[in-house]
DOKOLVO-774622 format. One record per atom (N, C-alpha, C): chain; atom name; x, y, z negated. Coordinates in nm, 2 decimals, m for minus. Layout:
% residues N
  ch  at    east   north      up
   A  CA       X       Y       Z
...
END
This chain:
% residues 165
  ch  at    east   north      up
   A   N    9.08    8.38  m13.97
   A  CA    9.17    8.39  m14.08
   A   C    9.31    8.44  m14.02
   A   N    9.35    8.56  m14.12
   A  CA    9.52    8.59  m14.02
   A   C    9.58    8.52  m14.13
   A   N    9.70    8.44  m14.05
   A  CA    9.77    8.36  m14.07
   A   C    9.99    8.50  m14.09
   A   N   10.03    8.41  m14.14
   A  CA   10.18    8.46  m14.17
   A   C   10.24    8.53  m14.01
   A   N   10.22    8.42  m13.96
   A  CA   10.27    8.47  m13.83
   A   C   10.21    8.60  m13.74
   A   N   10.03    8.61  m13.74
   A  CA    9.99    8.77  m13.75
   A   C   10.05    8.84  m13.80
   A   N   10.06    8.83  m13.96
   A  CA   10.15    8.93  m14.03
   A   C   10.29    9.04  m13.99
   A   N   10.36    8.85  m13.97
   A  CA   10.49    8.94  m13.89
   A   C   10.49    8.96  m13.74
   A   N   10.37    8.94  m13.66
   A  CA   10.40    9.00  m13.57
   A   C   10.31    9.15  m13.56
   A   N   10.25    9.15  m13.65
   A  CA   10.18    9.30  m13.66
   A   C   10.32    9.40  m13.67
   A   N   10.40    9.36  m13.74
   A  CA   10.52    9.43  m13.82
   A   C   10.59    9.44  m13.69
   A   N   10.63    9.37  m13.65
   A  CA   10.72    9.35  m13.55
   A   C   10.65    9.45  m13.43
   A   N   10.52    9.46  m13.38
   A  CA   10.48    9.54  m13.27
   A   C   10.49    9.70  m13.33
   A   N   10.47    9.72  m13.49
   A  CA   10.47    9.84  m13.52
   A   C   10.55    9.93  m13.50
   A   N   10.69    9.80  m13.53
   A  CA   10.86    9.85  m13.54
   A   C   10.88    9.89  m13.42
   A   N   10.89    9.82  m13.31
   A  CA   10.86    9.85  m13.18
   A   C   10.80    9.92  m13.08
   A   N   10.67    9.96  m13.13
   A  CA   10.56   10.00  m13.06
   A   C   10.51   10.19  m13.15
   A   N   10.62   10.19  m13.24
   A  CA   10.58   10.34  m13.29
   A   C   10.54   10.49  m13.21
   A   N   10.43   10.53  m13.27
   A  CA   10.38   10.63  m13.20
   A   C   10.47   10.73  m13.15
   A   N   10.63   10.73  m13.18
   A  CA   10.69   10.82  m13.10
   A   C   10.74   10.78  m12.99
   A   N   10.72   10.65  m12.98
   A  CA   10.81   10.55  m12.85
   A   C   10.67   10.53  m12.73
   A   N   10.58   10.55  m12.81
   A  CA   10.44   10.55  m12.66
   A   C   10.44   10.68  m12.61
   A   N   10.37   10.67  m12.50
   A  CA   10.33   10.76  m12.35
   A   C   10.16   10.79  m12.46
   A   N   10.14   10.94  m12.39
   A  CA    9.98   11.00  m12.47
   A   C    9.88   10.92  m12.42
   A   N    9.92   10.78  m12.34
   A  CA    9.84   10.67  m12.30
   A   C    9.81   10.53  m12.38
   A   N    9.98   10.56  m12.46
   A  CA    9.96   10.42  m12.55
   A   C   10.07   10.36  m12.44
   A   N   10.11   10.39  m12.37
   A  CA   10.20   10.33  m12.30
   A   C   10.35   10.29  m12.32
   A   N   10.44   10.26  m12.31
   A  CA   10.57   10.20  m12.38
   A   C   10.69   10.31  m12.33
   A   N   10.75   10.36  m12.37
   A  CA   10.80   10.44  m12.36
   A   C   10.99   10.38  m12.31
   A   N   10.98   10.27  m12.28
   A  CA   11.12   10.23  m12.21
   A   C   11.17   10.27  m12.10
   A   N   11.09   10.28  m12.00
   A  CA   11.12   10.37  m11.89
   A   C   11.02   10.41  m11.82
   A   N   11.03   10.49  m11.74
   A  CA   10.90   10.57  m11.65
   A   C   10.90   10.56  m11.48
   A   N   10.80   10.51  m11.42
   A  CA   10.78   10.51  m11.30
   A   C   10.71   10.65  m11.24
   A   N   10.68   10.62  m11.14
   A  CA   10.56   10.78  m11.09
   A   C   10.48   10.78  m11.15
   A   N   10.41   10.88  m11.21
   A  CA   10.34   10.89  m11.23
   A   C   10.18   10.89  m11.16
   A   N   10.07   10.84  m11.15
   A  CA   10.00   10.85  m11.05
   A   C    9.84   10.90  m11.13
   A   N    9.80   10.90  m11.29
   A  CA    9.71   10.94  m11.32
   A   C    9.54   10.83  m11.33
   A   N    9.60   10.71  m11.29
   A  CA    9.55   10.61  m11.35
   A   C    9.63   10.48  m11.35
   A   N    9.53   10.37  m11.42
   A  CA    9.63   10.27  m11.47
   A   C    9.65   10.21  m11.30
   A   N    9.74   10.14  m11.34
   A  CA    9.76   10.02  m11.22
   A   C    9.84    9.93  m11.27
   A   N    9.87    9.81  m11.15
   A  CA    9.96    9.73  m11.18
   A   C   10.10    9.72  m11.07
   A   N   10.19    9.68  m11.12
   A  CA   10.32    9.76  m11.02
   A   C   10.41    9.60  m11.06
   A   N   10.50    9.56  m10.97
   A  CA   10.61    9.50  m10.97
   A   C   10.76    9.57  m11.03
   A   N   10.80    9.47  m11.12
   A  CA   10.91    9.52  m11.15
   A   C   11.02    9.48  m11.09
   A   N   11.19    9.54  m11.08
   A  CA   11.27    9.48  m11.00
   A   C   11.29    9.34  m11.06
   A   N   11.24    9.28  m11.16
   A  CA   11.25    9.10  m11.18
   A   C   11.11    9.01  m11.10
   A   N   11.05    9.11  m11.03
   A  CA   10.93    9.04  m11.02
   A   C   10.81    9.05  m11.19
   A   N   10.84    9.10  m11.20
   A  CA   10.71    9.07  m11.33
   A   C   10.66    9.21  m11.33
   A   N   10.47    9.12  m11.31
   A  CA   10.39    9.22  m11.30
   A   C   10.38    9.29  m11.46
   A   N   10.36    9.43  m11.47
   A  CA   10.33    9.54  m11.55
   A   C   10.19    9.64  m11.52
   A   N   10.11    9.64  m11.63
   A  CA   10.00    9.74  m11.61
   A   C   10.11    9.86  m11.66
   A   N   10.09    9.96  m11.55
   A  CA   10.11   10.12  m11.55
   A   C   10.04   10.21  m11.60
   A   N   10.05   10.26  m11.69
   A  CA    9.91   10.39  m11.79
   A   C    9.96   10.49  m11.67
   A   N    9.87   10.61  m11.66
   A  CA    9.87   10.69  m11.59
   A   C    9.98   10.81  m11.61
   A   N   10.12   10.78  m11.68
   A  CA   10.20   10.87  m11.74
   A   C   10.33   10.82  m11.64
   A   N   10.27   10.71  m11.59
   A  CA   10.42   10.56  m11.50
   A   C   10.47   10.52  m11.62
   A   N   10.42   10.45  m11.78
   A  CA   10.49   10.36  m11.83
   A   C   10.43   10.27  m11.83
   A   N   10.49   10.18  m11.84
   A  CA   10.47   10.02  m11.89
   A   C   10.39   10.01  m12.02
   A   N   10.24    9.99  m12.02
   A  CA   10.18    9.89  m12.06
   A   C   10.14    9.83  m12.14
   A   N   10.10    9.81  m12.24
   A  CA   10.06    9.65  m12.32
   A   C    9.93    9.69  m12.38
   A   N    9.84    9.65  m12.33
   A  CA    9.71    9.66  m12.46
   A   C    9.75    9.59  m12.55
   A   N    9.69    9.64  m12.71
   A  CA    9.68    9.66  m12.79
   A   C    9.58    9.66  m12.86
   A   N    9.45    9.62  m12.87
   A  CA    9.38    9.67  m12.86
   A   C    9.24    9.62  m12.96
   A   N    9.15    9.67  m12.94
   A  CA    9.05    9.62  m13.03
   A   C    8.89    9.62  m13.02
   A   N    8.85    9.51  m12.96
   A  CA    8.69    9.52  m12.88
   A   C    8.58    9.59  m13.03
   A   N    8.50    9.64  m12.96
   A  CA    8.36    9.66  m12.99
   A   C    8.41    9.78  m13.13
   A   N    8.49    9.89  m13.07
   A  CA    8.48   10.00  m13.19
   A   C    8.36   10.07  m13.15
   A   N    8.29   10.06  m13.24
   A  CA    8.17   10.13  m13.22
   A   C    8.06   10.23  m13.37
   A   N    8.01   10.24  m13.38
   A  CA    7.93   10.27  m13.51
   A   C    7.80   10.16  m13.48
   A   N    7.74   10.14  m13.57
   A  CA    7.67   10.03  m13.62
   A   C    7.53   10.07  m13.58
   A   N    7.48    9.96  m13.44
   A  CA    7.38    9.98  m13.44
   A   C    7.25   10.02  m13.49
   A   N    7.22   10.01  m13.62
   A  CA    7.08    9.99  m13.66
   A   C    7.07   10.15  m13.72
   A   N    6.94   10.19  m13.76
   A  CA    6.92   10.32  m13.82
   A   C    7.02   10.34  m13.94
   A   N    7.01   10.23  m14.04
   A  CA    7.10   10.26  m14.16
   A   C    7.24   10.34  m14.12
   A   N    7.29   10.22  m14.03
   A  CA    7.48   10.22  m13.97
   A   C    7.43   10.40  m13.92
   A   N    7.35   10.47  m13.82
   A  CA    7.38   10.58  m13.78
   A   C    7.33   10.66  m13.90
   A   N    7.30   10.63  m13.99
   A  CA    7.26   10.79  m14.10
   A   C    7.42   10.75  m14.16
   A   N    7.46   10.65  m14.17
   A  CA    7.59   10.65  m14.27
   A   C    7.68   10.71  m14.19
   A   N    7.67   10.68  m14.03
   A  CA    7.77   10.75  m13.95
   A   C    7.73   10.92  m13.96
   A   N    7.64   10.93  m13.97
   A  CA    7.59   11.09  m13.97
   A   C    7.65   11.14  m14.10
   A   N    7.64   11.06  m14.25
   A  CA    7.64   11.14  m14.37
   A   C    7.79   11.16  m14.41
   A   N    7.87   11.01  m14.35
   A  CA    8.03   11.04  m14.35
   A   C    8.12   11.11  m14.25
   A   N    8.09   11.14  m14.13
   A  CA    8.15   11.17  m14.01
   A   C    8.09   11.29  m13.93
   A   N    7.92   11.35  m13.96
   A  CA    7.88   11.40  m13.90
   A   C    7.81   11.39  m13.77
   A   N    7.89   11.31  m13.70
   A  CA    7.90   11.30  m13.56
   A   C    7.94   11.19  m13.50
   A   N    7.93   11.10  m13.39
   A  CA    7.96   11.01  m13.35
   A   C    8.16   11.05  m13.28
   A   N    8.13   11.18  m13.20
   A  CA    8.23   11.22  m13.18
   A   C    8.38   11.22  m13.30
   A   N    8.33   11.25  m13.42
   A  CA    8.39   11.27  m13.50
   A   C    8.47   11.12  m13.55
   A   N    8.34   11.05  m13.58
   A  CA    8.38   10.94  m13.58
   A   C    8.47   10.82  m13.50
   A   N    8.46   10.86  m13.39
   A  CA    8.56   10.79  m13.25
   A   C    8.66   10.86  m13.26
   A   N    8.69   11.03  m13.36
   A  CA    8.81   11.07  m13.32
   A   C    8.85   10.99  m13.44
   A   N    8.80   10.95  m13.58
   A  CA    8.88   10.92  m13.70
   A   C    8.91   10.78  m13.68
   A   N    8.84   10.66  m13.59
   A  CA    8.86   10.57  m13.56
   A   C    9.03   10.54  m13.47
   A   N    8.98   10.67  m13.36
   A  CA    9.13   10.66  m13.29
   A   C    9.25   10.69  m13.35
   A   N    9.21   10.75  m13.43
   A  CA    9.37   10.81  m13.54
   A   C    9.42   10.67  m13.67
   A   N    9.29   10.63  m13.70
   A  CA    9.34   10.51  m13.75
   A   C    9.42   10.41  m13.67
   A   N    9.39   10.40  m13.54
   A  CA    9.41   10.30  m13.47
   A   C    9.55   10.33  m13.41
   A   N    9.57   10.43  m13.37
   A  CA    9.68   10.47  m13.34
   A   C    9.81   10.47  m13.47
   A   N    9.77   10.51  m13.61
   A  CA    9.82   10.47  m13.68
   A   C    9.88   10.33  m13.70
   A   N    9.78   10.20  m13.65
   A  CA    9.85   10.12  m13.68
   A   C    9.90   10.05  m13.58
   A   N    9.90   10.15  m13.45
   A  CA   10.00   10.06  m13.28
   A   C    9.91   10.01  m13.24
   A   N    9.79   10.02  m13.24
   A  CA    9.67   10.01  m13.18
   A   C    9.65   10.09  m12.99
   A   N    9.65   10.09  m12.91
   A  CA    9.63   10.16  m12.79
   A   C    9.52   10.16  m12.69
   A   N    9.42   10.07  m12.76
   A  CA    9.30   10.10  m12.65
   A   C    9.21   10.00  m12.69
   A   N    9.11   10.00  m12.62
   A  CA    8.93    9.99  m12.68
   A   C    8.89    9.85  m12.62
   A   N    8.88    9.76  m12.63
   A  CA    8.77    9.62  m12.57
   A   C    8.61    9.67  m12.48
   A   N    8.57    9.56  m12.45
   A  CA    8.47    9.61  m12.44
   A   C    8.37    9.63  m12.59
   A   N    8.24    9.69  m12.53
   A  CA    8.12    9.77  m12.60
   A   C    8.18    9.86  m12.69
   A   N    8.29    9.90  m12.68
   A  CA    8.38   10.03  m12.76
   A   C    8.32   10.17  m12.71
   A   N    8.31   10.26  m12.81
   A  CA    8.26   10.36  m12.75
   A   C    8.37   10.42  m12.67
   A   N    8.35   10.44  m12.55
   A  CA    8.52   10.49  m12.44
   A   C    8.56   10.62  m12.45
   A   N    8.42   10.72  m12.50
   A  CA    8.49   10.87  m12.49
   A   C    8.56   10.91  m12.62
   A   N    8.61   10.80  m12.64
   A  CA    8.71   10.83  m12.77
   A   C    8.84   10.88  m12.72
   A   N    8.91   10.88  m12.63
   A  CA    9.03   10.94  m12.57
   A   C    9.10   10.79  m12.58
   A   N    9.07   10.68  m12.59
   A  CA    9.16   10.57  m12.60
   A   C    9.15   10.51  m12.45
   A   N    9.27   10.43  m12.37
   A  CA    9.22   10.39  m12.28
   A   C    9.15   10.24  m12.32
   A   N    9.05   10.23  m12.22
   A  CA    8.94   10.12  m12.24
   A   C    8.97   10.00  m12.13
   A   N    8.90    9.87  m12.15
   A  CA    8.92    9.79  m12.08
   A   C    8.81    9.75  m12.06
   A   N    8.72    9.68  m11.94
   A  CA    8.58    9.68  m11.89
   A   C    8.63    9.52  m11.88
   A   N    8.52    9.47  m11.95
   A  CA    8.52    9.30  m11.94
   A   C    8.39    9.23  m11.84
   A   N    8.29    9.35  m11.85
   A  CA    8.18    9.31  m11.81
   A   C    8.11    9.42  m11.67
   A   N    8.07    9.37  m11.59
   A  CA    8.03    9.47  m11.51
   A   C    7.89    9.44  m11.40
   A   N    7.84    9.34  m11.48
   A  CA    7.71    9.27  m11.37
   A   C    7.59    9.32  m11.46
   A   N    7.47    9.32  m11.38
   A  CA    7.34    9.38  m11.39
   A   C    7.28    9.22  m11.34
   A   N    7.13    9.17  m11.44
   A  CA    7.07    9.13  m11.38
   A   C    6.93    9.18  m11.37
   A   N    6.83    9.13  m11.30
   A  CA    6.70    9.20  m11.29
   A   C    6.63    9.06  m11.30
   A   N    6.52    9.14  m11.40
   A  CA    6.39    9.07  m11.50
   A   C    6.33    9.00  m11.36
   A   N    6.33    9.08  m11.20
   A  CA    6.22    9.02  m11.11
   A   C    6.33    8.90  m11.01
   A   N    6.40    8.87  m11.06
   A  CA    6.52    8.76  m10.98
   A   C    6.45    8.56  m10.98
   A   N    6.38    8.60  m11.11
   A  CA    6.33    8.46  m11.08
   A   C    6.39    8.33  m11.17
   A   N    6.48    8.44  m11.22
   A  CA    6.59    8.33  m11.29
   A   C    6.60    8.36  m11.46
   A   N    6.62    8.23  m11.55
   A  CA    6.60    8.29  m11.69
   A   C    6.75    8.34  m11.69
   A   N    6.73    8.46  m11.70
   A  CA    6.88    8.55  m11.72
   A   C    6.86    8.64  m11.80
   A   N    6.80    8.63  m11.96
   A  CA    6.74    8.73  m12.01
   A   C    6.87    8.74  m12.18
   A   N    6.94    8.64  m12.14
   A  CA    7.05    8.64  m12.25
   A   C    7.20    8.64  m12.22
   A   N    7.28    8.66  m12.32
   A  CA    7.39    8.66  m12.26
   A   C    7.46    8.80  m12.21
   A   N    7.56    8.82  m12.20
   A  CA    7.63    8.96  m12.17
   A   C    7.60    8.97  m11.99
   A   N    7.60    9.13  m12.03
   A  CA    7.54    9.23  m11.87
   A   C    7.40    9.28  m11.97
   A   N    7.40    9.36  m11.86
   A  CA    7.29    9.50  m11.83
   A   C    7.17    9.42  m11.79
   A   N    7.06    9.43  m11.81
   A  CA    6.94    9.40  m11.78
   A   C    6.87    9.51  m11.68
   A   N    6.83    9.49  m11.57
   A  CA    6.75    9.61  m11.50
   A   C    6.59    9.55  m11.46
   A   N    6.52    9.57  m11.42
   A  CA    6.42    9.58  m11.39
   A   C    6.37    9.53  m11.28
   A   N    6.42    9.55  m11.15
   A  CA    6.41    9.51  m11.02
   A   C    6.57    9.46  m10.96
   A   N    6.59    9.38  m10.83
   A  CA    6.68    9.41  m10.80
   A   C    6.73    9.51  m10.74
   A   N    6.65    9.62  m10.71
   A  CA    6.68    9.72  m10.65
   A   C    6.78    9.81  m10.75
   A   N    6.69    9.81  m10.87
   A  CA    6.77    9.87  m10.94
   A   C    6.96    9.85  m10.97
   A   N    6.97    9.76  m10.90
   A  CA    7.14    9.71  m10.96
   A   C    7.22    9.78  m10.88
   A   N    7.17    9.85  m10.73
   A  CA    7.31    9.91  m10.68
   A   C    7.29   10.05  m10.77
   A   N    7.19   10.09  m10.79
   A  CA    7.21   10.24  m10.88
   A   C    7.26   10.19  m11.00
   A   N    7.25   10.10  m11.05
   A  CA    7.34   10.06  m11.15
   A   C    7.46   10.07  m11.20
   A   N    7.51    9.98  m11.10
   A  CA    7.65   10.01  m11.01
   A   C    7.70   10.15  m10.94
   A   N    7.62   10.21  m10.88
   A  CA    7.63   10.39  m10.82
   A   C    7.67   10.46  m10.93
   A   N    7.62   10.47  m11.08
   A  CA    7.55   10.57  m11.17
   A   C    7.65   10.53  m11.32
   A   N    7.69   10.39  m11.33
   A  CA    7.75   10.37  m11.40
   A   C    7.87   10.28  m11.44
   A   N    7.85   10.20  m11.32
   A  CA    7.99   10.09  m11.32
   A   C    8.11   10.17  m11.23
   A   N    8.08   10.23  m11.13
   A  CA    8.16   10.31  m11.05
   A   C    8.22   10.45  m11.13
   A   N    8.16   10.49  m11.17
   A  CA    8.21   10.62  m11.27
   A   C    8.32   10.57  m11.35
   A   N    8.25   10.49  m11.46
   A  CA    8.35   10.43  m11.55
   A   C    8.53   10.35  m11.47
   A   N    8.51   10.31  m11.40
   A  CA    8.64   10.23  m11.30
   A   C    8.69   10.35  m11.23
   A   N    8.63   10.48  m11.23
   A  CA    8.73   10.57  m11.16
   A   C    8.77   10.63  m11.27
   A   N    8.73   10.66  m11.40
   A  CA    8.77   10.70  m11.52
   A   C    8.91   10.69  m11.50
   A   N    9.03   10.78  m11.55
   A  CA    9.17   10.74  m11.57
   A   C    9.17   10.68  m11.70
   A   N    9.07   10.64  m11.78
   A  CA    9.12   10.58  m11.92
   A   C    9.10   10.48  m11.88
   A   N    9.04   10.41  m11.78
   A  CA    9.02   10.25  m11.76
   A   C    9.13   10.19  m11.71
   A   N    9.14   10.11  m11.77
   A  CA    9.26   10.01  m11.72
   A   C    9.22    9.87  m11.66
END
């Protein structure tokens, strides 16, 4: 339930946080460090740590887990009959979102939306481990072997991404 106090702090990040005061990162536009082309985290001269978008601004997710289209057959014909495209639909999502000072994705978000993303999750288990590990968030693999290609093929890509933060 959003409460009064959501309300005005929605208002308050909008006033603040307007699309002409962000970096093409979603980043805060008060001042600029080097720029380096992915996120990081940097000291400021008070001591206070700041995440860096890859433009050198300062920072603040924003953000909103699991944009996605709707798993089941129905959710993708409706995505197909309104949007066309999944593509299409991650760009009408981001433009909404950016409309309302929105700056980047949660996890299970689809990421090639141009928003930067944040990775909550990043472990593989395997069905031959021995262990009931068949619920719960992570990847399921097959063998343990399978988990460094897991990690090779898709956890590593994603973390060198410049949209990951």
């Amino acid at each position: 339930m959003v409460g009064l106090q959501d309300v005005v702090l929605t208002e308050k990040l909008r006033e603040i946080y307007k699309p002409d005061r962000r970096s093409q990162y979603g980043g805060w536009q008060i001042r600029q460090e080097k720029g380096t082309g992915s996120f990081r985290v940097e000291r400021d001269q008070d001591g206070r740590c700041w995440v860096i978008d890859p433009a050198g601004h300062p920072f603040i997710s924003v953000g909103i887990n699991a944009v996605r289209p709707n798993n089941t057959k129905r959710g993708h014909d409706r995505m197909r009959s309104v949007y066309g495209s999944k593509e299409r639909r991650a760009d009408s999502a981001a433009s909404l979102m950016h409309e309302h000072a929105f700056n980047s994705l949660g996890a299970w978000s689809y990421w090639r939306s141009g928003r930067p993303f944040l990775i909550s999750e990043f472990f593989a288990k395997a069905m031959d481990s021995g262990l009931p590990n068949t619920c719960g968030a992570g990847w399921i693999v097959k063998m343990q072997e399978a988990r460094g290609a897991f990690y090779q093929n898709f956890a590593l890509p994603l973390l060198r991404h410049g949209g990951c933060v």
